[in-house]
C-alpha positions as CSV (number, residue, x, y, z in Angstrom):
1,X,-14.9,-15.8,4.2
2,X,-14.6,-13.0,1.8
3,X,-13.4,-13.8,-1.6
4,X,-10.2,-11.8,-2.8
5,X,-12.1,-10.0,-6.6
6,X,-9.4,-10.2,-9.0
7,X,-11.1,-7.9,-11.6
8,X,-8.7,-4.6,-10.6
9,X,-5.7,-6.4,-11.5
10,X,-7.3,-7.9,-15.0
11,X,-6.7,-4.4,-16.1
12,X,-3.1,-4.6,-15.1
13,X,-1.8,-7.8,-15.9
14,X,-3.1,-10.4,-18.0
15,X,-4.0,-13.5,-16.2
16,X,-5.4,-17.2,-17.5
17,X,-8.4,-18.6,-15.4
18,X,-6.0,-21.4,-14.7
19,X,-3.4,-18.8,-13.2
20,X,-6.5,-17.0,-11.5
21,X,-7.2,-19.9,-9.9
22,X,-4.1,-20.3,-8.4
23,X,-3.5,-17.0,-7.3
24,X,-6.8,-17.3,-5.5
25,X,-5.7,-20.6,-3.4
26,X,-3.3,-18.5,-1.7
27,X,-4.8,-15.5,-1.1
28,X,-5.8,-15.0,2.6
29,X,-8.0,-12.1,4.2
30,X,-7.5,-10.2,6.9
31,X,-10.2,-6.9,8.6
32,X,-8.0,-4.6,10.8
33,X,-9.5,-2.2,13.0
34,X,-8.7,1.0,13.1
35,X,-5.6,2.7,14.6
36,X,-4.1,-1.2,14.3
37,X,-0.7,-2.1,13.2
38,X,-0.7,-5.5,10.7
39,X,1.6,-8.3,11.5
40,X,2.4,-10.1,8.7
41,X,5.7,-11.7,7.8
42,X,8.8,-9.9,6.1
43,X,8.0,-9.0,1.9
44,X,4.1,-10.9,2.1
45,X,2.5,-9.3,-0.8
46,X,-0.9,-7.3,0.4
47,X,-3.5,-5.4,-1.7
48,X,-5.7,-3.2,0.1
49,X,-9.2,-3.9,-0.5
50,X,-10.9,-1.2,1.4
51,X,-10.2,1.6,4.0
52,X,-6.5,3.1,4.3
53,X,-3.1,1.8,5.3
54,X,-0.1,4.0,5.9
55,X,3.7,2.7,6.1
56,X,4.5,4.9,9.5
57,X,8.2,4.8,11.1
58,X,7.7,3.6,15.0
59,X,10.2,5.1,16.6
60,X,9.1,8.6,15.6
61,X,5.5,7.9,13.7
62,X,7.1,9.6,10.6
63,X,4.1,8.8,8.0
64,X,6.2,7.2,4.5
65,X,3.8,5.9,2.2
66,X,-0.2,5.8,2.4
67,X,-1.8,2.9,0.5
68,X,-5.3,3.2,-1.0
69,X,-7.9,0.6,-1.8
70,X,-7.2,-1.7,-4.9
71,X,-3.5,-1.1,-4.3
72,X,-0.7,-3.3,-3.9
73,X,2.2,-3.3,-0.8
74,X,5.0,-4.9,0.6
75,X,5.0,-6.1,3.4
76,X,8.4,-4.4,5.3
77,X,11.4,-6.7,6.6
78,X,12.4,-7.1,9.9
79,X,15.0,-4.6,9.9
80,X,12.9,-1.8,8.5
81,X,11.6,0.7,10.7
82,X,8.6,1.0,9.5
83,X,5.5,-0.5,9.8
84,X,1.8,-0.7,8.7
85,X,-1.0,0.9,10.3
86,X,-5.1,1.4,9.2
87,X,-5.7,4.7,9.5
88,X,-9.5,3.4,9.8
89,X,-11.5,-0.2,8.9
90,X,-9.6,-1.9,6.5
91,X,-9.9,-5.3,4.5
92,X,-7.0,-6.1,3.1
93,X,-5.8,-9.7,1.2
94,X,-1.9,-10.7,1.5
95,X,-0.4,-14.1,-0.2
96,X,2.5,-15.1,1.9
97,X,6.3,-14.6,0.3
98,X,6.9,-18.2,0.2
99,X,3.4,-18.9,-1.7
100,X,4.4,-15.7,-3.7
101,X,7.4,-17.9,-5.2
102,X,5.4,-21.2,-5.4
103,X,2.8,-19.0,-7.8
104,X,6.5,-18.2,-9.8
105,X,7.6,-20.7,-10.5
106,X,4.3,-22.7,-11.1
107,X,3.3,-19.9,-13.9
108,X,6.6,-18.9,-15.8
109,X,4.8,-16.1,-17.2
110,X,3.4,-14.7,-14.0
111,X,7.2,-13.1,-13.3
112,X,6.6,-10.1,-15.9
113,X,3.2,-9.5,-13.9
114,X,4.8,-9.4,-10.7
115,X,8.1,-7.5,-11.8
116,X,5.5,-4.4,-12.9
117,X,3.0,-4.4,-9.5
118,X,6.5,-3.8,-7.8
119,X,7.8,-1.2,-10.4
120,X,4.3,0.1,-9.6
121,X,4.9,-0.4,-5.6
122,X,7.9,1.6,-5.8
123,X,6.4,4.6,-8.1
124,X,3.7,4.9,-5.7
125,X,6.3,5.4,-2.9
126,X,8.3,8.0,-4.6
127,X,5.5,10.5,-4.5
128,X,7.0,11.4,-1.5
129,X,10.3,12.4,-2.3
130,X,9.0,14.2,-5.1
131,X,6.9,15.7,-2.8
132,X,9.2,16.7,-0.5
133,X,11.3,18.4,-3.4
134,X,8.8,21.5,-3.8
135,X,8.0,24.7,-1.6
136,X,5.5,23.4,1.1
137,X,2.7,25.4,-0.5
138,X,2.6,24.0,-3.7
139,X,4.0,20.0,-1.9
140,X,0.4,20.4,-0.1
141,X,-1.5,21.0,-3.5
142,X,0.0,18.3,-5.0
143,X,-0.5,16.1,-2.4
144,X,-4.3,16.4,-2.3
145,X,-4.3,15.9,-6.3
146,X,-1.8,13.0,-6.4
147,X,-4.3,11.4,-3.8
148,X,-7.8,12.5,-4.9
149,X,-9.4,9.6,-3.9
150,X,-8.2,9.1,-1.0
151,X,-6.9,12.7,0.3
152,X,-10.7,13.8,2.5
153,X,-10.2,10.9,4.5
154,X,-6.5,11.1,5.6
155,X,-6.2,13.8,9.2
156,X,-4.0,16.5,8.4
157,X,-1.6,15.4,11.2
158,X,-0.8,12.4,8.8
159,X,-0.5,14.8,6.4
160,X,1.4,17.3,7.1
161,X,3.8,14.5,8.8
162,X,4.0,12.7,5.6
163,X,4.8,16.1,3.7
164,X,7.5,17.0,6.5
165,X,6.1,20.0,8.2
166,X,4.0,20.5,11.8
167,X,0.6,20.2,11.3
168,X,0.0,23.9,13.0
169,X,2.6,24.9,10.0
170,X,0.8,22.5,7.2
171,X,-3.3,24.2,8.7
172,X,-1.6,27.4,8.0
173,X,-0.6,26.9,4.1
């Protein structure tokens, strides 16, 4: 069993070795294959640990979010349209909602840490609408600067899906 490597988040958030610990007891690993679609339950908290995930709308494969290694995700509710999908190998690590508020209300101070990973989670999917805001030309620049790291490996059909436009359209810019 792979172990879940803490380090990113030290950089974060503060932790104790004591609440390190914890956090570790409840962290569970997961390997999806490529193309898959992860099943987890409603608000589990995941953090990618390689590869690519994208949040992709199932009715109509409308690509809402893309979520890079060493970064954290929600996982949606069951009324959300959306779900997640690896858009190759990935290893991700999740702690379950429930064990999410056991680690809460264990470690007082461990609310302020979690309160910024989700302001952080929610920044990360406003790129988008930002995105979306400027002339296609200058939405796909951006694009592959906002995601640098992670832009080479995404096809341009998820691309040009997640910046609104056909991918014939988005080739053509």
């Amino acid at each position: 069993m792979s172990t879940f490597d803490i380090t990113f988040l030290l950089s974060q958030i503060q932790l104790s070795l004591a609440q390190q610990q914890d956090i570790q007891s409840f962290v569970h690993h997961k390997i999806l294959p490529k193309d898959s679609i992860l099943l987890l339950d409603p608000e589990d908290l995941i953090v990618a640990d390689c590869g690519i995930l994208m949040k992709i709308h199932h009715d109509n494969n409308d690509v809402a979010h893309f979520i890079a290694p060493h970064e954290l995700a929600i996982y949606p509710n069951k009324e959300d349209p959306y779900q997640l999908q690896a858009l190759e190998l990935c290893s991700i690590y999740y702690i379950r909602h429930h064990d999410v508020m056991t680690l809460l209300h264990r470690h007082s101070t461990l609310s302020a840490a979690y309160h910024k990973m989700l302001r952080v989670w929610s920044m990360r999917r406003m790129i988008r609408c930002e995105l979306l805001l400027l002339p296609r030309a200058q939405a796909k620049s951006a694009f592959y600067k906002k995601f640098a790291t992670i832009a080479a490996r995404i096809p341009y059909k998820y691309i040009a899906s997640y910046l609104d436009m056909t991918p014939s359209y988005f080739s053509q810019l």
